[in-house]
C-alpha positions, 0 to 999 in steps of 0.5 A: 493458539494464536493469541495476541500474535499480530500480522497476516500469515495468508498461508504462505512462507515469509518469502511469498508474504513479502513478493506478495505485499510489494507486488500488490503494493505496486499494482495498487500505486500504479492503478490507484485500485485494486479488487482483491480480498479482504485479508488481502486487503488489510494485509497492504492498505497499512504500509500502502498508507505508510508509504503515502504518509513518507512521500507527502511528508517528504515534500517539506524536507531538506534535499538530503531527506528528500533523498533518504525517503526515496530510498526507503520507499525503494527498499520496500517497493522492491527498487521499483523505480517507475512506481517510487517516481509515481508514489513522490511525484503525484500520490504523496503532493495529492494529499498534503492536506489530509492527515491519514486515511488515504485509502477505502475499501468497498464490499464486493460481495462473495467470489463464487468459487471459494466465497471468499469475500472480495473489496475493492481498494482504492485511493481516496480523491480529494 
């Protein structure tokens, strides 16, 4: 039994979780949405929201933060330099007025092959 064991595991080994949450991370940041499922989901829209909150507050830093965020936000995007760039320039000043909650999920309905519940994933727009 797995009581109290926080995290999603998707049936996957630690590798594939990882390639999976920066892929999706990344297809999230450069669409501003995504259908997927719900585990799926709520397995990124956490550290999707983490991200957002180091850029956005990464605009009122000294130069050498500003710096160290980047590179934060790199290791976790897998050194993606096109998305970090996205993530700093036009996600992050987006929301410098709103304190959390930058993402929602809309129910699709079931997929018909597996029913699987599916959610669209989008950024919120001011």
């Amino acid at each position: 039994m797995r009581h109290q064991v926080a995290g999603f595991k998707l049936g996957r080994s630690k590798d594939q979780r990882n390639g999976l949450r920066k892929t999706m991370i990344c297809q999230f940041f450069n669409h501003g949405r995504i259908k997927t499922t719900k585990a799926k989901a709520l397995f990124i829209r956490g550290e999707a929201e983490r991200l957002i909150t180091l850029a956005r507050n990464s605009g009122e830093a000294s130069d050498l933060q500003k710096v160290n965020a980047r590179r934060q936000a790199a290791a976790r995007l897998g050194n993606n330099p096109e998305v970090v760039k996205k993530l700093f320039d036009d996600i992050g000043p987006r929301f410098v007025n709103r304190n959390g909650g930058y993402t929602r999920m809309f129910r699709l309905g079931l997929r018909q092959g597996d029913a699987a519940e599916m959610v669209m994933l989008e950024l919120v727009e001011q």
